[in-house]
Each structure stands twice: as C-alpha cells, then as structure tokens.
C-alpha positions in Angstrom: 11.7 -8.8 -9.7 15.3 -8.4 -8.8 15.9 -9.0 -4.8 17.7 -6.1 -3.6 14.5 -4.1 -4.6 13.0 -5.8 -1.8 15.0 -3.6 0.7 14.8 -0.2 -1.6 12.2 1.0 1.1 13.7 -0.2 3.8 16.7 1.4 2.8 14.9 4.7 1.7 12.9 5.2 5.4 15.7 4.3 7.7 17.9 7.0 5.7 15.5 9.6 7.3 16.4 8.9 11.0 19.8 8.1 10.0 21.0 10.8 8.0 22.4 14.0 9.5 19.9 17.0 10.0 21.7 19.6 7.9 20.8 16.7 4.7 18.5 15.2 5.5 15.4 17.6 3.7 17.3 18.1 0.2 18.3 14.1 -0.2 14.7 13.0 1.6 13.2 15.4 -1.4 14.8 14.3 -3.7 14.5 10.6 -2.9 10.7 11.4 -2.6 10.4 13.6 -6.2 11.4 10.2 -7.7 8.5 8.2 -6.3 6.2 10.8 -7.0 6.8 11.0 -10.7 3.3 11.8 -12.9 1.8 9.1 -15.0 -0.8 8.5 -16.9 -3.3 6.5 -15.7 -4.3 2.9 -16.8 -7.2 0.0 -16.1 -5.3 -3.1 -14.0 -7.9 -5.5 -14.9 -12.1 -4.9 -14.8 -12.8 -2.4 -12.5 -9.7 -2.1 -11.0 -7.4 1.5 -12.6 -4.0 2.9 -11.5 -4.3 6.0 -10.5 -1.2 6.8 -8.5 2.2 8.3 -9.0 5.5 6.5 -10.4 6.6 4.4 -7.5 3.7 5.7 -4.3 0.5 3.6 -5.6 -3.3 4.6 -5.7 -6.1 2.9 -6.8 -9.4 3.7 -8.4 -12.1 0.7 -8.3 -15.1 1.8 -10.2 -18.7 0.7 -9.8 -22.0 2.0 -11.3 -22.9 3.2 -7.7 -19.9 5.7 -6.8 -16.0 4.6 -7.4 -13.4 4.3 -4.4 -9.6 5.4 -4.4 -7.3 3.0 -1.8 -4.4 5.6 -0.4 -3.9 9.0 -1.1 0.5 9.4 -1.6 2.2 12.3 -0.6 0.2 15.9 0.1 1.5 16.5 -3.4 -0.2 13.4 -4.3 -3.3 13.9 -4.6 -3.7 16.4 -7.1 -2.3 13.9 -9.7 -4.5 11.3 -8.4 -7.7 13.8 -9.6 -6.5 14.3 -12.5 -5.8 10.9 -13.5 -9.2 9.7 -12.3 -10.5 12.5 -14.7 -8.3 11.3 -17.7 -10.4 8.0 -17.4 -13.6 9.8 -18.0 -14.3 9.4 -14.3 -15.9 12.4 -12.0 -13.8 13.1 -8.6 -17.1 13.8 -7.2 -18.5 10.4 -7.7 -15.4 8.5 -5.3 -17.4 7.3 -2.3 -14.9 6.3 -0.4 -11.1 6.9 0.2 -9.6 3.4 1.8 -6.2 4.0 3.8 -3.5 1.5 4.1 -1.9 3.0 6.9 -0.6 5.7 8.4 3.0 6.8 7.0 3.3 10.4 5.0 3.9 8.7 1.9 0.7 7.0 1.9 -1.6 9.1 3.6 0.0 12.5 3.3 -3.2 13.3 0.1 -5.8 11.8 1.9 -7.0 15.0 3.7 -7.4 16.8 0.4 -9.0 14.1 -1.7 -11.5 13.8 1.1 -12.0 17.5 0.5 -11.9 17.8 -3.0 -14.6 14.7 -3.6 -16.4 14.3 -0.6 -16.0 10.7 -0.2 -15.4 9.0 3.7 -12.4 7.6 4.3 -12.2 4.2 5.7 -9.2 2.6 7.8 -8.9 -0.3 10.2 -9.9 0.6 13.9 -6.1 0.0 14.7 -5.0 2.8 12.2 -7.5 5.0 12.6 -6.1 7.2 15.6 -2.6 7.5 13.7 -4.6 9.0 10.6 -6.5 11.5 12.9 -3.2 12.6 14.4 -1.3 13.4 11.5 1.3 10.0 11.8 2.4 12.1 15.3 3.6 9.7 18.0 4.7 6.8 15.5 5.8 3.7 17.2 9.2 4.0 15.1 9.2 7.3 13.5 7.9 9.5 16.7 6.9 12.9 15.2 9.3 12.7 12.3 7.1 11.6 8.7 3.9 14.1 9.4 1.4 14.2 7.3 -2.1 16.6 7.1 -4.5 14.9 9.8 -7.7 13.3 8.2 -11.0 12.6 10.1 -11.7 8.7 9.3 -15.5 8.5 9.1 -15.6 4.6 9.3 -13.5 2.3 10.7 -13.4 -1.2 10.1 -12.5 -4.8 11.7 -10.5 -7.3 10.4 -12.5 -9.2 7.6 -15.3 -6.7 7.0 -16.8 -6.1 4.0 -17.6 -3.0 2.2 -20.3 -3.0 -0.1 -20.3 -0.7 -2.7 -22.0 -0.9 -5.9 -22.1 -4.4 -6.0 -18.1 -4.7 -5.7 -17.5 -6.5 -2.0 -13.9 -4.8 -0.8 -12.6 -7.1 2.6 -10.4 -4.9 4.9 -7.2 -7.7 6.1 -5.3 -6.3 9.5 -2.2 -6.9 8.2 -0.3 -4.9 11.4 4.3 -5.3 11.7 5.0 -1.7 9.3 2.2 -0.3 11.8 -0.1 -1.6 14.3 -2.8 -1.3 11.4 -2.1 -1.4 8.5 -4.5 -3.0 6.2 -4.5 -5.2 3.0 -7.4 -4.7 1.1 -9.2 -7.6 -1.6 -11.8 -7.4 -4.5 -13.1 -10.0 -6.8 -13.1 -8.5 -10.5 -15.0 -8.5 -13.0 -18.2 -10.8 -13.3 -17.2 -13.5 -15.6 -16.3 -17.3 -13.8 -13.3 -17.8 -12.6 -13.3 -14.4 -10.8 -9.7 -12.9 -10.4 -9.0 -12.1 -6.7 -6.5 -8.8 -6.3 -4.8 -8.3 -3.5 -4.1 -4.5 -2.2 -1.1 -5.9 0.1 -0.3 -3.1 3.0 4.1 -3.4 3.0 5.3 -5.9 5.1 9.1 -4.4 5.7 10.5 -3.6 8.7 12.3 0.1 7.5 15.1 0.3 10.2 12.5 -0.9 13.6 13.7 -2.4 16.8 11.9 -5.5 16.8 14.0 -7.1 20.0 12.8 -5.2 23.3 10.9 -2.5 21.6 8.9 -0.9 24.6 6.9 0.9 22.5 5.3 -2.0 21.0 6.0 -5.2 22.7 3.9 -7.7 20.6 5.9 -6.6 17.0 7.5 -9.6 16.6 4.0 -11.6 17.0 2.1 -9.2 14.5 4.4 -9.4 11.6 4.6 -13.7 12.1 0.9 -13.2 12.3 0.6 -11.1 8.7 3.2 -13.2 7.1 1.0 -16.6 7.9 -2.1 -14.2 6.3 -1.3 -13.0 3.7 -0.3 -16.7 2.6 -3.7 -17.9 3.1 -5.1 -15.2 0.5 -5.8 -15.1 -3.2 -3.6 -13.3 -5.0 -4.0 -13.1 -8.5 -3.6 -9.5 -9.1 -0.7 -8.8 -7.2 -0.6 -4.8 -6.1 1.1 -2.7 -3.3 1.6 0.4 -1.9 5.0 0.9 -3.6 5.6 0.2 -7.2 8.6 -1.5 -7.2 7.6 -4.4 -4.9 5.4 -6.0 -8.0 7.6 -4.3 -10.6 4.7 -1.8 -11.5 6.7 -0.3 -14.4 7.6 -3.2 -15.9 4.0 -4.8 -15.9 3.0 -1.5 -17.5 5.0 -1.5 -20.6 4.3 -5.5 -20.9 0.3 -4.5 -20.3 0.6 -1.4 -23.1 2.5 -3.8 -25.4 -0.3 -7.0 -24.7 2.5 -9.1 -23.7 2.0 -10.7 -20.2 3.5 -12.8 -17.5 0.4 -15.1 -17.3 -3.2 -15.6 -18.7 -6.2 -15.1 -17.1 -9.9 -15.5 -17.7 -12.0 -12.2 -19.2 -11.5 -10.1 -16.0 -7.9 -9.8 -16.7 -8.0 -10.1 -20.2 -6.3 -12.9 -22.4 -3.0 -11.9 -21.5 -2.5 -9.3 -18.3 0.9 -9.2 -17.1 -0.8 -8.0 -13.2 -2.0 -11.7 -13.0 1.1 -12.6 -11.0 0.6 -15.4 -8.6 4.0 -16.3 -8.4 5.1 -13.1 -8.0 3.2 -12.4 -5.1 4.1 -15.8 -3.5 7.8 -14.8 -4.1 7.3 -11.6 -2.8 6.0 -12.9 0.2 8.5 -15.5 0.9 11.3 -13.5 0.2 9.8 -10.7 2.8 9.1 -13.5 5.4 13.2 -14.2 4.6 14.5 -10.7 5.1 12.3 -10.0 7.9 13.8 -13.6 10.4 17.5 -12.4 9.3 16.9 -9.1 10.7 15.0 -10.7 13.8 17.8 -13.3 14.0 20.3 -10.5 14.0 18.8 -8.2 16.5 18.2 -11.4 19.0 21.9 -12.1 18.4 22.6 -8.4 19.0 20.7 -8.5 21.8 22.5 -11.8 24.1 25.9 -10.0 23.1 24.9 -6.7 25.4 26.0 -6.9 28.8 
C-alpha cells in the first residue's frame, strides 16, 4: 500500500468545502462516479462476501439464520449492493440486519433503501444514531453540506456489544475522531481452530477538521488518541474498511482470483488469502496515528502564531 493513498480521502472530502460553488457538483460527481464503480461480488474469507462498489465498501456476512450487510454507499449504492448479494445465490429478503459505520453520504447515503427493499433493522452506535436519523444534517465538520436520505435506526448499540445472529457474534467498537460515532465492527470466521478475527475498521482520517479549538466538538483531539490506542488492541487478521483503497481492495482481489496471497491462514481464510493482512493493518494504523499528530502538531503551531 503506497502512502500518499493514505490522504486520497482526506484529500477528496476537504475538496468539497474547499472548492468553488460553481464546480463543486460536476468535479464532486465525478470524483464520486469513480468510487462507485460496479463489481462483481466475491467471498473475503468464510462467511464474510464483498458486496460493495469499487472503492465505497459493503459487506455481506451470511449465516443459516438471516445474513447482515455493514454500510449501505451512496443512494446509488444500494441497488448494486442487491444485486450482488443476489449474484451469490443470496435472497435480499433474508438480510436481517443493515450495520452502519457512520454517518457521512458516502457510507450511509443506501441505507434507507436497503432497509426498504429487505426489511432488515439497521443497527448503529448510540453515538451515531441521531446523525443517521437526520440525514448527516448538522455535521460537526460538514454542517448541512454531504446529505444523505434519513434512516430510522431500530437498534442502537454500546461500545463492546454483541450481536448474535445465527451463531456469528458481530462486536460493535466506538471508534469516534471522523464522527463522534463511528463504529468498527469484528467477527470471528469460520469454525475451524485458529479462528480468523476481521476487522470492519470505521476511517480514522481527519478530512480537512479543526482539531485545535473546535467549539463544536471540544473533546476531538481525545476521541481520535482514544481510537488510535483501540484499534491497536484488536485482532486484525482480515483487514477491511469503509474505503477500498485504505487495504488496497483491488489489489487483494486480483491476488485472491489468481490464488496468490500476501499471507497464509488456517481453513477460514483458505490456504493462501491475500485479505489475511496483519501487517497491513498494523501499518495502516501506524501510519494514520502519523498523519493524524502532524496535522495536530501543525494546527497547535498554527494556533500559538495567532494573535
């Protein structure tokens, strides 16, 4: 995974309160259309299936009592995300649950029509749960600028609950910093000794946010230190996120469809799945943790320099 990938969403979401009015909607579109590319959906490992777009992320986890889909994409999302749970022989009318990450357009801009088209409840942290409801209005950062279709949250969870379903246990992580909560979400796969742990990680950037005297959320600083020293602390053997390119989704892909791999793993992940990325996740992380204490360091200095 190349570095300056790191910052491609960074990059890509501050553009959208930077840029001037008159372009923002045609470049915004078009930056969007790429991430939202169709295709064809794939099993991770076990239970665990892609069933997102090219770079915005969704997930199918299967079990013989009803399936569950983690983050909806854009609006226009959601109607690939059907029909690539269908592709696998899978029945939108048997997903259970819809599990949201958090509350930015990108991410949670289907969610309101897959809960309509299967039935299924979603399920968000506590902390997240009023930004879903209101459409992503009144963002700490983005104000009233990345709307998305308002969704009714029929359960909301605390940090380290578990969801059974199926015989699958999924653990919601409050993971707050890119909002106040968003949510990591785990899963042991398969059934076979040593389990592989995958990690759902909620994005840990800081996309263009005042993190020195922000008024609008004061403790910022605090919950991204406190996610950073988390998400250490948790497996990660199947490394996954809400954008594609932070665990070079792609990439793993054509390795996967070719059986070549970046490590081995027992049964769950078969004897040579390129997803079972410890390292990469670690790396990830660190280089996050990095990115995010330069821009803090640079705001503080920023900051002393005013008059």
């Amino acid at each position: 995974m190349k570095v300056s990938r790191l910052v491609f969403e960074a990059v890509a979401v501050a553009f959208l309160v930077l840029a001037p009015a008159v372009t923002l909607q045609a470049q915004a579109t078009d930056e969007w259309r790429s991430w939202n590319r169709p295709v064809e959906p794939f099993r991770i490992a076990a239970n665990l299936w892609y069933v997102g777009a090219s770079d915005i992320t969704s997930y199918l986890i299967t079990t013989g009592a009803g399936h569950a889909i983690v983050d909806g994409g854009f609006p226009e999302t959601a109607p690939q995300i059907l029909a690539n749970v269908r592709k696998l022989g899978f029945e939108p009318g048997d997903v259970k649950l819809l599990l949201a990450s958090h509350a930015h357009f990108d991410h949670a801009g289907g969610l309101a029509e897959l809960a309509r088209a299967t039935g299924a409840i979603v399920v968000a942290s506590a902390e997240e749960a009023p930004a879903l409801e209101r459409g992503g209005r009144d963002d700490f950062a983005w104000g009233d600028t990345l709307t998305f279709p308002p969704v009714t949250v029929g359960r909301r969870v605390a940090d380290g609950e578990t969801i059974p379903l199926g015989g699958v246990s999924i653990v919601a992580h409050l993971t707050p910093g890119h909002t106040r909560g968003c949510t990591s979400w785990s899963l042991a796969l398969g059934e076979a000794e040593p389990r592989l742990h995958a990690l759902l990680m909620c994005s840990v950037t800081a996309p263009g946010y005042r993190l020195v005297g922000n008024e609008k959320w004061p403790g910022i600083v605090e919950a991204y230190e406190a996610t950073f020293g988390k998400l250490a602390t948790l497996p990660c053997d199947v490394f996954l996120s809400n954008h594609g390119f932070v665990f070079d989704l792609e990439g793993k892909r054509r390795r996967a469809a070719m059986g070549l791999g970046v490590a081995r793993g027992p049964a769950a992940g078969g004897p040579a799945n390129p997803f079972v990325d410890r390292a990469g996740c670690r790396a990830y992380l660190e280089e996050a943790e990095k990115r995010f204490r330069a821009e803090l360091a640079k705001q503080r200095e920023e900051s002393a320099q005013r008059p």
